[in-house]
N, C-alpha and C positions, 0 to 999 in steps of 0.2 A: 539601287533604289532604296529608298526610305517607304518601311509598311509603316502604316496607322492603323491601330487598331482600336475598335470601341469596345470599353472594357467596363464590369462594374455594373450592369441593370439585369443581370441574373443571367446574360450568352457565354459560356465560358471560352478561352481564345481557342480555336480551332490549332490542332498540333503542327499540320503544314506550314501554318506562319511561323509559328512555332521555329521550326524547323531550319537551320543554317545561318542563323541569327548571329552576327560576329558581335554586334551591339544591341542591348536590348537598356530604353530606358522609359520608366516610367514611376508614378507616385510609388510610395513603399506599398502599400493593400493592394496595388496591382501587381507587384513584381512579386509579394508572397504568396499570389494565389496560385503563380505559373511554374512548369517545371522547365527550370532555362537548360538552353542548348549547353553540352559539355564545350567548355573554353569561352562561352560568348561572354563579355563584360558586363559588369550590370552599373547602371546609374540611376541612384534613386531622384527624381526631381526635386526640385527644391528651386534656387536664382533657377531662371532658362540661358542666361548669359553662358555659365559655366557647361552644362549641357549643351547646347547648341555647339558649342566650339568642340566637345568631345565628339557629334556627332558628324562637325565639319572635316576632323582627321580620319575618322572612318568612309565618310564619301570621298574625298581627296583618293582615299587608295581601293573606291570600289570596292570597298566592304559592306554586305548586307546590315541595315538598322531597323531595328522593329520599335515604335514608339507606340507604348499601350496607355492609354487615355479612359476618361469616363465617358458613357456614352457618347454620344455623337460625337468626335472631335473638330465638325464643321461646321458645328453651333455654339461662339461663342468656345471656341476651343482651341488647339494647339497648332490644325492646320493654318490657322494662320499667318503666325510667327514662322513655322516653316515653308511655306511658300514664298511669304516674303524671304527670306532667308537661302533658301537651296533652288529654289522655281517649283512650279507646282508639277510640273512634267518629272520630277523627281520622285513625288510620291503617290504613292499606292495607299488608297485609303476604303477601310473597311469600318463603316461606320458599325455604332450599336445602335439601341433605341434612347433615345435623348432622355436627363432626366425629365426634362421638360412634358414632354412627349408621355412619359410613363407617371408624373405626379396628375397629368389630367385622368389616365385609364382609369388611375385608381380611384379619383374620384367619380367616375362616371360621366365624364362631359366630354365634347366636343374641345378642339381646340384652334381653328383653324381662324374662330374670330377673336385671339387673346395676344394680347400684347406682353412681348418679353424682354424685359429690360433685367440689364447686369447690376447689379451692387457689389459683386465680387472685385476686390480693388479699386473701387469707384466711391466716389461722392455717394449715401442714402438720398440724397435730398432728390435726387431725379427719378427714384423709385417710386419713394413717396407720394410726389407730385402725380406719375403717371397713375398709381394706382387711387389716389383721388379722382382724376377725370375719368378712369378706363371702368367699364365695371367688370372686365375679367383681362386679370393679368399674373404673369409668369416672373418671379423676382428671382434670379440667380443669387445666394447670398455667400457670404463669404464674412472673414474676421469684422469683428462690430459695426457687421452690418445682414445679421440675421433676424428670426422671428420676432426675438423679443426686441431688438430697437424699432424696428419697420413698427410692428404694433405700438410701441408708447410712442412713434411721432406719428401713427394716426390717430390715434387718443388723443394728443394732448391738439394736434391740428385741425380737426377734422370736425366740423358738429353737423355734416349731412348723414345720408344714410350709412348704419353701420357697414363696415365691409366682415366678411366672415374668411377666416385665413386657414388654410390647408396645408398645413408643415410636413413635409415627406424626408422622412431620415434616412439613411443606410438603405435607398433605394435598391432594388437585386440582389439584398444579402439576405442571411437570416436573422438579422436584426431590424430587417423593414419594420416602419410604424408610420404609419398614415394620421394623422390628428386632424379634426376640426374643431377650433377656438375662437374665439373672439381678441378683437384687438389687444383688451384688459385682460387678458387671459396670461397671450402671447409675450403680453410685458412684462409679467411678475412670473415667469420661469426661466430656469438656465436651462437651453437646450441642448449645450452641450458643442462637439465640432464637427457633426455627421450630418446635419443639413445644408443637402445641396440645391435646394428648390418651396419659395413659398408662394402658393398661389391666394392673389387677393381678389376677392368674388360681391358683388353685387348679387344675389342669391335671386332676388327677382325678374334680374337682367341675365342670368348664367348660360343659359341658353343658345341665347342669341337668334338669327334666323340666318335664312338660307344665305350662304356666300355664293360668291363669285370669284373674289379678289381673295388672299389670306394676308391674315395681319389686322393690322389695327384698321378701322373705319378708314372710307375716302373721306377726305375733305369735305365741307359743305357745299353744295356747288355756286352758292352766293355768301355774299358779306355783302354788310351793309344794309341792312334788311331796310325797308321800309316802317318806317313810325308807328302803322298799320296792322304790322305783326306783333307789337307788344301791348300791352294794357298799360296803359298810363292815363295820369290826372292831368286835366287840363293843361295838355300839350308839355309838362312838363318831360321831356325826354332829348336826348341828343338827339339831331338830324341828323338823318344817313348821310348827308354831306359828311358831317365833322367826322360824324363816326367811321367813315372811311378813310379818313386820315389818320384818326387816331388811331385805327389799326393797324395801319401802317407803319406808324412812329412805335406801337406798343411791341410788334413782331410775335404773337401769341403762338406755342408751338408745343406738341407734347410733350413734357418733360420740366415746361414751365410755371410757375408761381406767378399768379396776378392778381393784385389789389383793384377794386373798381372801390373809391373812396365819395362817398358822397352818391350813393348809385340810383340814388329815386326812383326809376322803372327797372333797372338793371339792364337795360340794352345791350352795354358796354363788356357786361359780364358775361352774359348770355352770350352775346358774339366770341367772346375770349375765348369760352369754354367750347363751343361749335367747331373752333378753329383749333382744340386739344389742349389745352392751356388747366391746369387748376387753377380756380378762382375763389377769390371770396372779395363780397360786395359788402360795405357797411353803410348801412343808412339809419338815421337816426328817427325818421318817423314810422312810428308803428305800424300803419297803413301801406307804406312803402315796402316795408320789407316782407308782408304778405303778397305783395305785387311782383316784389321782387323771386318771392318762392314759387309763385304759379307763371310765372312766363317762363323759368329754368326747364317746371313741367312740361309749360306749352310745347318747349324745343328738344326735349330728352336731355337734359344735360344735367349736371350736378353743379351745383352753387352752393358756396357754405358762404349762408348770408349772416350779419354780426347786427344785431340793434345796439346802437350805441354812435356818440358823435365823435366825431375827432376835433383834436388828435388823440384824446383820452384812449378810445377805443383801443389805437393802434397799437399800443401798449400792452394788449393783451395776448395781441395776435401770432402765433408762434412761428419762427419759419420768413426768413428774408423773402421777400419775391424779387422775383426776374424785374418785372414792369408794373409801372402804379398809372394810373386813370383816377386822374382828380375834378369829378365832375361839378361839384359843390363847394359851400364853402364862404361866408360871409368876411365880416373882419375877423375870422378865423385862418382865411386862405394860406396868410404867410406861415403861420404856426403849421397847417397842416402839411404847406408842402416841404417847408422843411422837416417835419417827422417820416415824411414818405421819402424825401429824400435821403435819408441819414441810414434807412434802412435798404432802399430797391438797388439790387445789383447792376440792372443795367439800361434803364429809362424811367424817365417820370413826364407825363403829358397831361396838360393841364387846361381846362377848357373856362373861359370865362365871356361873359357877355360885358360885363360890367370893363371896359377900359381901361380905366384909373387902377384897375387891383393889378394890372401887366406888370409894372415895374417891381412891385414887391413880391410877387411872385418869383421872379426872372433873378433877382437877388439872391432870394432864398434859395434858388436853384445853384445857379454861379456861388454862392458863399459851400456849399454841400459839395462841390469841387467841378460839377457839369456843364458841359459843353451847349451852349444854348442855342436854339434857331425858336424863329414862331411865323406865322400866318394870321391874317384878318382872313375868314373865308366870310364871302356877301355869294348870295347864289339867289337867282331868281326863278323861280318853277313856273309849267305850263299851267295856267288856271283859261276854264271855261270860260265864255262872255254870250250874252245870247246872239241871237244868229247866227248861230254856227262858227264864231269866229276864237281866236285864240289870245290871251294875254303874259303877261308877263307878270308875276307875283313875288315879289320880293320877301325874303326870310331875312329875321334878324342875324344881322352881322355878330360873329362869335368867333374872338381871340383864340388861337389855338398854341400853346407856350409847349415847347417839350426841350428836354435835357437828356443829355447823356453821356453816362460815365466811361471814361477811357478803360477802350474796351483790356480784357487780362485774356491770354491764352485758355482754353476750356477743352477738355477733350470732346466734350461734343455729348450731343444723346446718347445714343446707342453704342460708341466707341468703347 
């Protein structure tokens, strides 16, 4: 058998595990804190390639292995690679308390409605993102990708509500230190290489209410909302027709970056962000983007709205997105969908009434390297008639253009 043991949140390993250990391997601060079996080997980790394979000559001849870990090692931890590896019917696992688990205690919160995403050997940019749309979330961090960068690219990303960040060092030792800072805080300090956990908080949302499920929110249980739910100027807004497609071409998902360019009511955003997406919407009239703030409100979500026109704007904007929504947009179209182009990793969707603007769109997209399709959607709605009887009402016909770049391998969200 292979023991797992959760090591490191202040449980010290019990001596029976302890105990007939032919292999014992684990980081160095866990192997110095234990007193090892006389003869057992010791492996400090480091590659797991090389590990693994010491650990596979000791199961090969049914030699006892004990692998001591940081808290929980079934979150985001080592059982995994060993299960893959050996089968999970191999090992015996004795969790600790996660540090995840022990950076909420300390602050005082609940944790069962916070989303926990890895930065440890990972892309930032997915951390980022979630912790933009989440308002309570759990960042695993790891080499440059700790307090202080998480903070300067919410700084420099981010112009909604501040997030407040809770950096938990040397969890379970006697060098525990709990902080609460601010973004600008977080970025102009070295913290050093003992932070394993920074929790990023919406302070007014921290709370949360009663679960059922744990984890991040369900889903919305609609898209596509009706025109009806948003505040908008004389009917200026996408139809839930389009906008159902266009959600569908944009694929909005937590851990996403989404541009809503041109976003006049922000429907588009609004929905992005419903469906877990980070968003930011730029529109260029003043009155729009006040529109655009209190529909965000209407629906609970966060929106970092940008006043400014494009493509100028875009320029400013920090942080590639995933998907862009180009709802606007005169004889500036082509300019802007090739700015949105040059930048979105992996769609750009582009909504036009006007006919004649398809082709230099479509260019612009195809010259940026994308894969193009489009739609005419014409839709006719049920409209009243007197007498009780029913008609047929036609909506103006609107181009729907979308691109998309050949797709690259991605570990995924949560991977």
């Amino acid at each position: 058998m292979i023991t797992v043991v959760g090591a490191g949140t202040g449980a010290p390993v019990a001596e029976d595990v302890l105990a007939g250990a032919a292999l014992v391997v684990g980081g160095r601060r866990h192997l110095d804190a234990v007193r090892l079996p006389a003869g057992a080997e010791r492996v400090v980790l480091g590659p797991l390639a090389p590990a693994l394979d010491t650990i596979a000559e000791y199961v090969d001849k049914e030699l006892p292995v004990l692998v001591l870990a940081s808290g929980d090692p079934g979150f985001f931890g080592i059982v995994r690679v060993l299960a893959e590896r050996f089968g999970s019917r191999r090992l015996r696992v004795r969790p600790g308390v996660s540090s995840v688990a022990t950076a909420f205690a300390r602050a005082g919160l609940p944790w069962d409605d916070a989303v926990v995403v890895s930065a440890h050997g990972r892309e930032l940019r997915t951390a980022v993102n979630v912790c933009r749309a989440r308002p309570k979330v759990a960042v695993l961090t790891g080499p440059g990708a700790g307090p202080a960068e998480l903070g300067a690219a919410l700084l420099h990303e981010a112009r909604g509500p501040e997030r407040l960040l809770v950096v938990a060092r040397a969890l379970g030792s006697a060098a525990e230190r709990v902080e609460r800072v601010t973004p600008a805080e977080a970025a102009a300090r070295d913290w050093g290489s003992d932070v394993s956990v920074v929790l990023c908080l919406d302070e007014t949302r921290a709370l949360g209410g009663v679960r059922t499920v744990a984890g991040a929110p369900a889903g919305p249980s609609g898209w596509a909302l009706d025109e009806g739910e948003f505040a908008h100027r004389d009917s200026m807004i996408t139809k839930f027709e389009v906008r159902a497609l266009a959600l569908a071409r944009l694929g909005p998902r937590l851990g996403d970056l989404v541009w809503d360019v041109g976003a006049g009511s922000g429907s588009v955003a609004v929905e992005c962000a419903r469906l877990g997406a980070a968003v930011v919407a730029v529109e260029k009239a003043a009155d729009g983007v006040e529109r655009i703030r209190a529909n965000a409100r209407a629906h609970g979500v966060d929106v970092d709205v940008v006043h400014g026109s494009a493509p100028e704007a875009l320029d400013e904007l920090a942080g590639d997105p995933d998907a862009v929504f180009v709802g606007g947009g005169g004889r500036e179209l082509p300019a802007v969908v090739t700015a949105c182009a040059r930048r979105a990793r992996r769609t750009v969707v582009v909504a036009m009434a006007a006919l004649d603007r398809v082709p230099a769109a479509r260019e612009a997209l195809t010259a940026a390297g994308f894969t193009c399709d489009g739609v005419l959607l014409q839709s006719s709605r049920l409209a009243p008639l007197p007498g009780d009887v029913t008609r047929l009402a036609a909506t103006n016909p609107v181009f729907l253009l979308w691109g998309v770049r050949t797709p690259v391998p991605s570990e995924g969200v949560f991977q």
